[in-house]
N, CA, C and O of each residue as an XYZ file, in Angstrom:
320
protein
N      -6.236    -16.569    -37.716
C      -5.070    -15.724    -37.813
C      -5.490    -14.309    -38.206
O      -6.476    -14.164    -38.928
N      -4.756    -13.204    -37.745
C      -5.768    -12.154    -37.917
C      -4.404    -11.315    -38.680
O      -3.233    -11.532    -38.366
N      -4.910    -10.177    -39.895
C      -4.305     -9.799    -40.418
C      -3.564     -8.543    -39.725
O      -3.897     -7.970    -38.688
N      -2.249     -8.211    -40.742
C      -1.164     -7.255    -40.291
C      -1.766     -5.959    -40.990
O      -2.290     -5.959    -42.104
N      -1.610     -4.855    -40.161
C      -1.974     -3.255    -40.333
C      -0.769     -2.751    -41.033
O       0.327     -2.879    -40.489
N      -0.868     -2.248    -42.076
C       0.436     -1.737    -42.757
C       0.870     -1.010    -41.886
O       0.170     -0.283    -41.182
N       2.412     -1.144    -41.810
C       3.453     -0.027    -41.225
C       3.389      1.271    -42.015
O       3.113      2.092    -41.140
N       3.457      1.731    -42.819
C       3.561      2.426    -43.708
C       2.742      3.395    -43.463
O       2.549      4.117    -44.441
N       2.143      3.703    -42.439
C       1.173      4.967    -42.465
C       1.880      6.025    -41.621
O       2.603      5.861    -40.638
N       1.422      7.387    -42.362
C       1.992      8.467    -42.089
C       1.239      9.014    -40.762
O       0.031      9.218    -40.650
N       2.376      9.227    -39.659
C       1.796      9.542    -38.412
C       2.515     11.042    -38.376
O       3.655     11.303    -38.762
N       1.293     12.185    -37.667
C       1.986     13.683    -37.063
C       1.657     13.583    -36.046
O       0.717     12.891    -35.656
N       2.625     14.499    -35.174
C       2.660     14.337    -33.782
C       1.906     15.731    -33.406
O       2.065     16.880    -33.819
N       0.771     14.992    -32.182
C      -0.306     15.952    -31.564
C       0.651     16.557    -30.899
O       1.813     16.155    -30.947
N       0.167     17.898    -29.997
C       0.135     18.953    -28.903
C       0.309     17.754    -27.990
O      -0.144     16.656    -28.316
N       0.863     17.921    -27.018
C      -0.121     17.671    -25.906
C      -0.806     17.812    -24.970
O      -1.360     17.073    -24.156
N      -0.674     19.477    -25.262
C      -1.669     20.471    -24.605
C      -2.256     21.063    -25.390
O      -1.883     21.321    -26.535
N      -3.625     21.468    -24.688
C      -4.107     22.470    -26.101
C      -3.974     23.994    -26.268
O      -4.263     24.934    -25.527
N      -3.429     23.915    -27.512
C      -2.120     25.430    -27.261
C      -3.145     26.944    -26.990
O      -2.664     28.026    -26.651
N      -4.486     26.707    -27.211
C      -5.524     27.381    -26.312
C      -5.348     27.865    -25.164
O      -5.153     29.014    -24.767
N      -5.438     26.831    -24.637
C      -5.326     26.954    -22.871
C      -3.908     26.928    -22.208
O      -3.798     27.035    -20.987
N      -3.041     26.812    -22.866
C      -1.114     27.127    -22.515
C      -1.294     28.160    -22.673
O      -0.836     28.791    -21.720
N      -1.990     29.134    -23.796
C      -1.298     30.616    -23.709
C      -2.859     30.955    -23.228
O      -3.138     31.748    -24.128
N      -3.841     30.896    -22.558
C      -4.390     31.389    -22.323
C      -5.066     32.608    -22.880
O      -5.147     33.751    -22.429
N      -5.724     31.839    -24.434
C      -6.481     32.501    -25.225
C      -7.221     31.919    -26.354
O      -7.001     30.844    -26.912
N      -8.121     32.778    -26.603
C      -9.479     32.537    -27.247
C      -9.590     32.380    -28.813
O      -9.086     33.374    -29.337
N     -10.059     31.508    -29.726
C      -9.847     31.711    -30.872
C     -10.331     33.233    -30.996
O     -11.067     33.597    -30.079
N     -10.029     34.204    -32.011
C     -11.080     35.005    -32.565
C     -11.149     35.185    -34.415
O     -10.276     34.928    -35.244
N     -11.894     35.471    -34.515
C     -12.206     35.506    -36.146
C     -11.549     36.409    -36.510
O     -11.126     36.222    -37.651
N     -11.015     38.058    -35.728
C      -9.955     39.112    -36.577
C      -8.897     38.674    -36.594
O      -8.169     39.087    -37.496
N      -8.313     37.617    -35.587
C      -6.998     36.798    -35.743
C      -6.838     35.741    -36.830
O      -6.435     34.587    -36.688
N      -7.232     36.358    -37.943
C      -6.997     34.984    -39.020
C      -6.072     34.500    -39.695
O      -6.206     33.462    -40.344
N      -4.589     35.441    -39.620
C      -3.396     35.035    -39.632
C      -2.878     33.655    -39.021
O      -2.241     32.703    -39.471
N      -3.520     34.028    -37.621
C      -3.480     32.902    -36.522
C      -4.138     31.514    -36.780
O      -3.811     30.377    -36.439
N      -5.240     32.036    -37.544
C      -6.249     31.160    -37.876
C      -5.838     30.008    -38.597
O      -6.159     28.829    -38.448
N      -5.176     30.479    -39.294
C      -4.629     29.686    -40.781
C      -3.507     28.726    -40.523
O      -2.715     28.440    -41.420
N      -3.421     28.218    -39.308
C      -2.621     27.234    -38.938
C      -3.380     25.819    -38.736
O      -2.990     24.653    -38.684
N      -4.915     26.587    -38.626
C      -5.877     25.069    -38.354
C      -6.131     25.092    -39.923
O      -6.826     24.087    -40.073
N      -6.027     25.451    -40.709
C      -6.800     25.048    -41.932
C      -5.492     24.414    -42.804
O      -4.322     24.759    -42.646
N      -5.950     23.472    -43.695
C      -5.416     22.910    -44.940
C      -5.222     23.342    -46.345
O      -6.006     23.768    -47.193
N      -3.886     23.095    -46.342
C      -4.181     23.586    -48.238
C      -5.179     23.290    -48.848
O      -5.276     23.845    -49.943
N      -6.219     22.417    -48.482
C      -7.380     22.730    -49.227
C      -8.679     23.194    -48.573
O      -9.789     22.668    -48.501
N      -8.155     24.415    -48.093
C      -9.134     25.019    -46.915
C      -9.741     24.321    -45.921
O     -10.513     24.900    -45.156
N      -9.525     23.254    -45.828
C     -10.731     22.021    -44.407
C     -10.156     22.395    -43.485
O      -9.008     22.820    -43.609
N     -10.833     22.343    -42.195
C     -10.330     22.965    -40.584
C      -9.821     21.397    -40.523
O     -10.407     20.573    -41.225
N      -8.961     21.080    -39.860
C      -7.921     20.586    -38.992
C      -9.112     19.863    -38.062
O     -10.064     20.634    -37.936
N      -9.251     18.957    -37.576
C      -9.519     18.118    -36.188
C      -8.647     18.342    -34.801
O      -7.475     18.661    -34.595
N      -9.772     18.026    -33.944
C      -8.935     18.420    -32.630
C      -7.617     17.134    -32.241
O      -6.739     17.100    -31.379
N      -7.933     16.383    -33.113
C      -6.559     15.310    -32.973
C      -5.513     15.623    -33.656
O      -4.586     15.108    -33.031
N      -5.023     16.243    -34.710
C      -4.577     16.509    -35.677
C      -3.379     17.850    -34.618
O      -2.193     17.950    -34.301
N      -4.899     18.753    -34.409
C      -4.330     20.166    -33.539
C      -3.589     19.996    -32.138
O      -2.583     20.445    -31.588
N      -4.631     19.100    -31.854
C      -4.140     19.119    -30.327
C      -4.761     19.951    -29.357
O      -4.305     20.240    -28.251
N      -6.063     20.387    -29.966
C      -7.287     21.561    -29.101
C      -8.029     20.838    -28.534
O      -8.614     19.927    -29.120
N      -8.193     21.133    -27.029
C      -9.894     20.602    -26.341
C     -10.956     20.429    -27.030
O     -11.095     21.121    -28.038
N     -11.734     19.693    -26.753
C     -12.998     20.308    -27.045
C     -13.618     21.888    -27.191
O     -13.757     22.533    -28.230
N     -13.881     22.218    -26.056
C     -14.008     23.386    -26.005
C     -13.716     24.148    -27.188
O     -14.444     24.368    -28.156
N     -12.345     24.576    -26.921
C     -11.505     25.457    -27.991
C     -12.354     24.913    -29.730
O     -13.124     25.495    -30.494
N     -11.990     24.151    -29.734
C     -12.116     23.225    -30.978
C     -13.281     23.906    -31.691
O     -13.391     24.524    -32.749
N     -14.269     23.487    -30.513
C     -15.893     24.780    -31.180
C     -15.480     25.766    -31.466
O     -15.330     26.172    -32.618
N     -15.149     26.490    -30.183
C     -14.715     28.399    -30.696
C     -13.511     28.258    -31.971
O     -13.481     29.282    -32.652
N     -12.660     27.337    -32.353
C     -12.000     27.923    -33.027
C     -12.717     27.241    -34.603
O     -12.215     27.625    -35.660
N     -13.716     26.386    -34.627
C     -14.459     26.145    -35.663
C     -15.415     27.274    -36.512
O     -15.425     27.571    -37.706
N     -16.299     27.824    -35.230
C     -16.901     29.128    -35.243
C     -16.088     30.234    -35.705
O     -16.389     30.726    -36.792
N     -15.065     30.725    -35.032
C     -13.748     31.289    -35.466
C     -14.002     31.369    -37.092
O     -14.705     32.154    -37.729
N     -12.986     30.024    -37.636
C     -12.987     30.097    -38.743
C     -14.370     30.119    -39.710
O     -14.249     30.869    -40.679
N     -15.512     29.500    -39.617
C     -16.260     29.782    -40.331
C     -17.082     31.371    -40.083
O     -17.901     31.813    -40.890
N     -16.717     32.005    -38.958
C     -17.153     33.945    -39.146
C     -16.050     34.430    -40.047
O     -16.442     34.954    -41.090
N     -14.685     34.357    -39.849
C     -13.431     34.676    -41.032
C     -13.905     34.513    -42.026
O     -14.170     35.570    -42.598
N     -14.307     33.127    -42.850
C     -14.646     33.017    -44.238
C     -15.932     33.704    -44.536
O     -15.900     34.087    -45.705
N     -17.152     34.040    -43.899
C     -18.093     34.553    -43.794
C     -17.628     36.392    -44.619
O     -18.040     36.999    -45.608
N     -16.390     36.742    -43.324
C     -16.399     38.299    -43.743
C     -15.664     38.078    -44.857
O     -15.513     39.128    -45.481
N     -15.067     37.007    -45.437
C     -13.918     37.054    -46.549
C     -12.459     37.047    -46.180
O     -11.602     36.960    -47.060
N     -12.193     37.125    -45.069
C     -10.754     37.223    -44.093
C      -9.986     35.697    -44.609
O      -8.760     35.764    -44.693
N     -10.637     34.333    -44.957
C     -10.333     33.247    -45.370
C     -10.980     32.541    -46.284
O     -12.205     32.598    -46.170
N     -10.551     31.863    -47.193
C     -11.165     31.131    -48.344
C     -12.119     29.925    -47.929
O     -12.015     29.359    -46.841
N     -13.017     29.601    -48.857
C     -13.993     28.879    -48.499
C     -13.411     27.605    -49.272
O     -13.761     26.494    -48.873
N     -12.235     27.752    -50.741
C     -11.982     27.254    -51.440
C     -10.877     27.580    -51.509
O     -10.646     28.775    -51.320
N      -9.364     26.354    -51.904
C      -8.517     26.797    -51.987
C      -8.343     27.524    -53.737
O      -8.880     27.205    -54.798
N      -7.322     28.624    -53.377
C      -7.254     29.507    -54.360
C      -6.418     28.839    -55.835
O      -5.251     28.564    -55.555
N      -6.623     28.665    -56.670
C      -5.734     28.146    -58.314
C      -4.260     29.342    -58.725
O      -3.582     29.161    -59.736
């Protein structure tokens, strides 16, 4: 007999496009306003399941965010 998976888990609903390639554009690191939609209140980038980004994108917008935190444009740590 094989066991039951709790119901109880919290599901968010993906893209189902990757909103990259709908608007036909590129992460960039001076867009970090923009940026700050992949990251978490505790600064961690987001997964491309989570986002709903290609592959592709997913790199550039990883790169993205870690040149932002680099110049200081985004936290490496969330702020107290």
């Amino acid at each position: 007999m094989k066991a039951k998976k709790p119901q109880n888990i919290r599901r968010f609903k993906t893209p189902e496009n990757c909103p990259f390639c709908v608007a036909d554009k590129i992460p960039d690191y001076k867009d970090y306003k923009y940026l700050e939609k992949y990251i978490s209140d505790r600064s961690k980038i987001y997964g491309s399941v989570r986002t709903g980004t290609c592959a592709k994108h997913q790199r550039m917008l990883t790169k993205a965010i870690k040149r932002a935190r680099h110049l200081g444009l985004l936290p490496f740590k969330p702020s107290m």
